[in-house]
C-alpha positions as CSV (number, residue, x, y, z in Angstrom):
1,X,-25.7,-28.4,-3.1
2,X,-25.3,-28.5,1.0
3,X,-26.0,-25.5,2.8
4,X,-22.3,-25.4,3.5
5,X,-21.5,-25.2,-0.3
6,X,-24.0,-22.5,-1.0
7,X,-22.7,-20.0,1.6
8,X,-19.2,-20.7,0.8
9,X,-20.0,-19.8,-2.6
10,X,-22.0,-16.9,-1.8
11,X,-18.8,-15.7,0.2
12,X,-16.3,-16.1,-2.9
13,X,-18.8,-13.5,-5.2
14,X,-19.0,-11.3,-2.5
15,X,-15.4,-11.7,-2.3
16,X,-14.4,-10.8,-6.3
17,X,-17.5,-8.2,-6.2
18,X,-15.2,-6.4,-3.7
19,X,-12.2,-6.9,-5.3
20,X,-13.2,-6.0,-8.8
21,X,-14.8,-2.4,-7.0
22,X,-11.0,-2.0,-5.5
23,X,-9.4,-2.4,-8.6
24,X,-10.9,-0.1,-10.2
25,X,-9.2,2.4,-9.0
26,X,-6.1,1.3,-9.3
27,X,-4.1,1.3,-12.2
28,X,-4.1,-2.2,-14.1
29,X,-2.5,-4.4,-16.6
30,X,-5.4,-3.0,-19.1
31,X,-5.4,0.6,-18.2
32,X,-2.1,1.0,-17.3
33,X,-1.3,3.1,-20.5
34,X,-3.8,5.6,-18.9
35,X,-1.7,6.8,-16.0
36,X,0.7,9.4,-16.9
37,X,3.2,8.6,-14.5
38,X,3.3,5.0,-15.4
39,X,2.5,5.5,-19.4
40,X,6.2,5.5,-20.3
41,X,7.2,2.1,-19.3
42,X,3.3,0.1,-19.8
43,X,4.4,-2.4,-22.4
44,X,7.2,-3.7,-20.2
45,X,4.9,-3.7,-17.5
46,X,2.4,-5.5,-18.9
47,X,4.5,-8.6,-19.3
48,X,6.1,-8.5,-15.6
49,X,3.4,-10.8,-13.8
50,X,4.7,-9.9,-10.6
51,X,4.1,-6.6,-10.6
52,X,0.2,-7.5,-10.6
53,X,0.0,-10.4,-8.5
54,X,-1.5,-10.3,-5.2
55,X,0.6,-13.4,-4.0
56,X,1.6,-12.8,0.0
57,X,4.9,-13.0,-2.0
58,X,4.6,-9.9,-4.1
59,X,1.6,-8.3,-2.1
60,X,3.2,-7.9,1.4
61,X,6.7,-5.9,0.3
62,X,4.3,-3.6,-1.9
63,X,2.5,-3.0,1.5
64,X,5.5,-2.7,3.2
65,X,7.1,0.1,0.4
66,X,3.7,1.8,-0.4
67,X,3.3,2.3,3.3
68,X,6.6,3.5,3.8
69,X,6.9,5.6,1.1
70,X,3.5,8.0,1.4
71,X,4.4,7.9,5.0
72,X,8.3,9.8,4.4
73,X,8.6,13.8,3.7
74,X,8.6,12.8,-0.5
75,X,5.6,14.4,-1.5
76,X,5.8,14.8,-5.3
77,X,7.6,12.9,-6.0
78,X,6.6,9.7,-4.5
79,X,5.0,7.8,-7.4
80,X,7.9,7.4,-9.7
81,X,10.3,5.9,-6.4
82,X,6.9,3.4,-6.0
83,X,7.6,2.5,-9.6
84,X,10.9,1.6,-9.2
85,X,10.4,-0.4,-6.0
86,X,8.0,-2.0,-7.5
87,X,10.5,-3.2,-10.3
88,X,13.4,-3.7,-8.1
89,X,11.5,-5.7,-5.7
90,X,9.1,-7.7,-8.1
91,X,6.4,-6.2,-5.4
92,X,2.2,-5.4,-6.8
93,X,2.2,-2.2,-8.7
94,X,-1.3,-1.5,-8.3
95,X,-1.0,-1.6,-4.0
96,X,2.3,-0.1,-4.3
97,X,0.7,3.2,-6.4
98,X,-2.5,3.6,-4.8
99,X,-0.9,3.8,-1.4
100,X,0.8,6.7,-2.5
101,X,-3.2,8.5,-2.0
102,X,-2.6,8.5,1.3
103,X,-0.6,11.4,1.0
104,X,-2.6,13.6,-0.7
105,X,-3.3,17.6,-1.0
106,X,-5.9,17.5,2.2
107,X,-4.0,15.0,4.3
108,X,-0.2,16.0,3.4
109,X,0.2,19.0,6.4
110,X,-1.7,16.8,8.9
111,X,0.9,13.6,8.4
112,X,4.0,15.8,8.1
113,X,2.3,17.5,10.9
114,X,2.3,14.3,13.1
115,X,5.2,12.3,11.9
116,X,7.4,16.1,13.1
117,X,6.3,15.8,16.3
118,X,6.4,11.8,17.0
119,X,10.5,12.4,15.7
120,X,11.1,15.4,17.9
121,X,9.3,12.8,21.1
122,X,11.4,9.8,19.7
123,X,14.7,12.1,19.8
124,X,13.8,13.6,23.2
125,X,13.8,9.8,24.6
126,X,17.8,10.3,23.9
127,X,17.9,13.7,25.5
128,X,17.8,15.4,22.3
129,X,15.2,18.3,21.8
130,X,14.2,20.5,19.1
131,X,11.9,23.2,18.8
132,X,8.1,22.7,18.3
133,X,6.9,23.5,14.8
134,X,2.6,24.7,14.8
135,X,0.5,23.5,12.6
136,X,0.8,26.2,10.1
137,X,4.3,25.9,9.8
138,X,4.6,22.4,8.6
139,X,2.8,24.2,5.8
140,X,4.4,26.8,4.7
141,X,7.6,24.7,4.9
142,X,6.1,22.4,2.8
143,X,5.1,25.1,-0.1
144,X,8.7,26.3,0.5
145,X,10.4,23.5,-0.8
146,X,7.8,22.7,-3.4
147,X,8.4,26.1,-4.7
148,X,12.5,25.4,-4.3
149,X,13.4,28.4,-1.7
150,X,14.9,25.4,1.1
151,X,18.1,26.2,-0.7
152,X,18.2,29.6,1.2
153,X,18.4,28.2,4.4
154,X,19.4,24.5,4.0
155,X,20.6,23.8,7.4
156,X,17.0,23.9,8.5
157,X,15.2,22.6,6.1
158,X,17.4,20.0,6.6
159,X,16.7,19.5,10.7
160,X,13.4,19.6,9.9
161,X,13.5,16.9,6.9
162,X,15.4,15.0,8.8
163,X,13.0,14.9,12.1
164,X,10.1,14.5,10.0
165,X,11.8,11.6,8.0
166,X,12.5,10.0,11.9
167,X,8.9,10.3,12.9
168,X,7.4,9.3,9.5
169,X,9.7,6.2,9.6
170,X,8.3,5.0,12.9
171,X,4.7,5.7,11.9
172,X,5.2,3.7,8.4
173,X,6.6,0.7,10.3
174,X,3.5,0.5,12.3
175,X,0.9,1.2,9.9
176,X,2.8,-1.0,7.3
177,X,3.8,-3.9,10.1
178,X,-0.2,-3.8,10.7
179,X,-1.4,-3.7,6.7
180,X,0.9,-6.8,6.0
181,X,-0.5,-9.1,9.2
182,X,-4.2,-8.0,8.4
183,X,-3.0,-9.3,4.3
184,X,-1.5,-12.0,5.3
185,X,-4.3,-13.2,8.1
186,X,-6.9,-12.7,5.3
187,X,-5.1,-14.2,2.7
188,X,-5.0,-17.5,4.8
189,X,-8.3,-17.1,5.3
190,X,-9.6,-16.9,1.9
191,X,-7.2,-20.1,1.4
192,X,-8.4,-21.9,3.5
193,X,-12.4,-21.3,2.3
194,X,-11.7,-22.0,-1.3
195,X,-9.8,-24.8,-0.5
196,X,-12.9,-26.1,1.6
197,X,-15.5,-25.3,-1.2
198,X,-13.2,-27.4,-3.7
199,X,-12.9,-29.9,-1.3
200,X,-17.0,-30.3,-1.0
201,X,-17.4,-29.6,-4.9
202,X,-15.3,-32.5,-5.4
203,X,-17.0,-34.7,-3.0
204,X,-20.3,-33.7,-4.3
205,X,-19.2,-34.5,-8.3
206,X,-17.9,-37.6,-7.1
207,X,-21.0,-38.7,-5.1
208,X,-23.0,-37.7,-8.2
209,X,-20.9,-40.0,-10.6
210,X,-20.8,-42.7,-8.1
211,X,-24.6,-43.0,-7.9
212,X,-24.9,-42.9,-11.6
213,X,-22.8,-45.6,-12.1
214,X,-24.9,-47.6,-9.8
């Protein structure tokens, strides 16, 4: 074995020994059963292949829709839309739910937060302005229409929603335009390396044969 070969063998198990520490926590085609949210429909799942293959084909639309999705003012109810995304659009389930952890019960006010205020500066670019919201406001707005009360002032709520949706969308775009071409560029890149230790494990068996036959 060349020097060449061991390293790029050495690569691929480093490689799967990341992959496998991923996965586990992410809900797969053995433990899908487990997940609450996804309990109800794990024996259809479990025989839809594309809903747990990392092809760029099936990987790169759940980036796009995970992304997308924990990015937008859905909180709560996020995972079940990533479900049905990831049916309608034959896109990973695993990437598609674990992005959802992005927005999360520590990081929820900060993103809302953020994507309120880059709406409010994309709007102003069309002469459009809108009040400021503080930090602390995002918040209570937030427990607000968790615990149903935006009906009493829907017009708001609505504003707000809407804004936040605006600046949320613009953040997703990037952060998902970015997760794809980092997939994508690494994908091609473990391509090409397993095609090149194939390629030398072939030439290596055949060199072997050929000098026993001699």
């Amino acid at each position: 074995m060349t020097s060449e070969e061991k390293a790029l063998s050495k690569l691929r198990r480093e490689r799967i020994a990341r992959v496998r520490k991923i996965l586990r926590w992410m809900p797969r085609r053995s433990n899908v059963h487990r997940y609450p949210g996804l309990r109800w429909f794990a024996k259809s799942a479990r025989s839809r292949m594309d809903l747990w293959s990392f092809r760029i084909s099936s990987a790169v639309p759940a980036i796009w829709w995970g992304v997308m999705l924990s990015m937008w003012p859905l909180y709560g109810i996020q995972i079940p839309l990533a479900i049905l995304v990831a049916i309608l659009f034959r896109a990973n389930l695993p990437i598609l739910v674990s992005l959802q952890m992005i927005t999360n019960p520590i990081t929820v006010i900060p993103i809302y937060y953020t994507a309120y205020n880059v709406g409010k500066l994309a709007l102003s670019l069309f002469g459009l302005d809108y009040e400021s919201l503080a930090f602390y406001e995002i918040g209570q707005l937030l427990r607000s229409f968790t615990e149903g009360l935006w009906l009493e002032n829907f017009q708001y709520f609505g504003k707000v929603w809407l804004i936040t949706f605006l600046g949320s969308t613009v953040l997703g775009t990037f952060f998902a335009a970015t997760g794809s071409l980092v997939y994508k560029f690494s994908a091609k890149e473990i391509a090409i390396s397993y095609a090149k230790l194939r390629e030398i494990q072939a030439n290596r068996k055949k060199e072997n044969k050929d000098s026993k036959g001699e």
